[in-house]
C-alpha positions as CSV (number, residue, x, y, z in Angstrom):
1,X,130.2,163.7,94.9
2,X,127.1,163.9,96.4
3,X,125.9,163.0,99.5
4,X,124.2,160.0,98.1
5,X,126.5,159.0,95.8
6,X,129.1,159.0,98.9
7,X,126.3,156.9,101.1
8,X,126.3,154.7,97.9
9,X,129.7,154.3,97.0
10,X,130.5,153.0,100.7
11,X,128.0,151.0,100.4
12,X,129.0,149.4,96.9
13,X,133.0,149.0,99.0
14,X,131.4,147.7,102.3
15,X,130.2,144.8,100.2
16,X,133.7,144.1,99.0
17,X,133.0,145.4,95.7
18,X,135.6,147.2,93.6
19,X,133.4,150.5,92.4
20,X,134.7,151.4,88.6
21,X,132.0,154.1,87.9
22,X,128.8,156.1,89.6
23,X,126.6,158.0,87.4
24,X,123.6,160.1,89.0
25,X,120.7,159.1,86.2
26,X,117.9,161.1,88.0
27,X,117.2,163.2,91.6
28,X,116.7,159.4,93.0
29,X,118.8,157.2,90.7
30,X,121.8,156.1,90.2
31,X,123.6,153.3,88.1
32,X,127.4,151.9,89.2
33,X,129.5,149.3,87.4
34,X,131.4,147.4,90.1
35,X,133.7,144.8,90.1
36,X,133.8,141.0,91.7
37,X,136.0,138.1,91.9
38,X,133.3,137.0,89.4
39,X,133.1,139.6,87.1
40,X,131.7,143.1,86.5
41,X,128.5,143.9,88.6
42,X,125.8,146.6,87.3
43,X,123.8,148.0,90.2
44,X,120.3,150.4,89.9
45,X,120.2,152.3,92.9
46,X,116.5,154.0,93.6
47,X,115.9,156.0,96.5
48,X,111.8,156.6,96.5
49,X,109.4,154.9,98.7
50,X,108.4,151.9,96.2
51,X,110.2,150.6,93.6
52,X,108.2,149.6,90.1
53,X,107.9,146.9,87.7
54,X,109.5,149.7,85.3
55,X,112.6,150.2,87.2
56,X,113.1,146.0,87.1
57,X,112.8,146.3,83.1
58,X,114.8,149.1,83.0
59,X,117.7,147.1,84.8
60,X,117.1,144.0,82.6
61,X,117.5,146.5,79.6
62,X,120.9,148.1,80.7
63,X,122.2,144.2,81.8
64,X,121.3,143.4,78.1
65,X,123.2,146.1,76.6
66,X,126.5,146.0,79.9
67,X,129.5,143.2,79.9
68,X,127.9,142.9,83.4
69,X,127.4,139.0,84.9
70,X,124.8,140.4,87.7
71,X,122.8,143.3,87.7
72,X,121.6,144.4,91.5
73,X,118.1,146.7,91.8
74,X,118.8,148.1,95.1
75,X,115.6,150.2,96.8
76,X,117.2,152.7,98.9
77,X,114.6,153.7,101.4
78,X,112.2,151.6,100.1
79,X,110.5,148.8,98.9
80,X,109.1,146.7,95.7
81,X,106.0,146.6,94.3
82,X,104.2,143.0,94.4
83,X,104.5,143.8,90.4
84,X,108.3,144.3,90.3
85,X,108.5,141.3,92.3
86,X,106.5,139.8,89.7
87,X,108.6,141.3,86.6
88,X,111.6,139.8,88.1
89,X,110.3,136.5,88.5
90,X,108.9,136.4,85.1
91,X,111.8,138.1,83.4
92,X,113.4,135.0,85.1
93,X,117.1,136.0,84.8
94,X,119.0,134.6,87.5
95,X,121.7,137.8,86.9
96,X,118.9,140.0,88.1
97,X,118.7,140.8,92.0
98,X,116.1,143.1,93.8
99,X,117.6,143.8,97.1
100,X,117.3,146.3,99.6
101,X,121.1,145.6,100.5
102,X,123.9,144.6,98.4
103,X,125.0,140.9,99.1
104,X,128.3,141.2,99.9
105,X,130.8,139.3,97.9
106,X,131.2,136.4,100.4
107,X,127.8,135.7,99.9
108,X,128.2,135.4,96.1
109,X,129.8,132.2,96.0
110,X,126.3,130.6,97.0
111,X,124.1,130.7,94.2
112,X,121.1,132.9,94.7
113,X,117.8,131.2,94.3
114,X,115.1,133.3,95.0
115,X,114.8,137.4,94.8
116,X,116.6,138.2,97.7
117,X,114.5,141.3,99.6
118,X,116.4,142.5,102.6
């Protein structure tokens, strides 16, 4: 693995997830499947400076098409645009998370109610 995907996958077991798969999609993107008490997890990892309303439809898109109960846009190094905060509210899918950490698996048995940006 690469560094990155290491960084991630630490990251993805820190949280008390269960990591099934990593795939490198691009230089700065990554998709895993983990697994919860609750159920499989898909997570979008980006490592750029700012994170678009693209990347938020592209992680609705592969939530649509997973077995996946929650699907986690994680910015690595960086932030999201006032217009991917704006996709995500209007996409208004509770199962859709922008973070800039993963929410460990404690935290998931309290509902989410707003976009989480850490």
């Amino acid at each position: 693995m690469i560094p990155a995907a290491i960084h991630l996958s630490a990251m993805v077991r820190d949280a008390g997830y269960h990591l099934i798969c990593i795939e490198q999609l691009r230089a700065n993107r990554w998709l895993l499947l983990a697994e919860s008490p609750e159920g499989e997890v898909l997570i979008l990892a980006q490592q750029r400076p700012l994170i678009s309303a693209c990347d938020v439809q592209d992680l609705a898109e592969l939530l649509r098409l997973s077995h996946a109960n929650t699907g986690y846009l994680l910015a690595v190094d960086g932030r999201f645009s006032p217009e991917a905060q704006r996709t995500a509210a209007e996409l208004s899918q509770p199962q859709i998370v922008l973070c800039g950490s993963l929410p460990s698996v404690r935290q998931l048995h309290h509902p989410i109610t707003a976009l989480e940006i850490a």
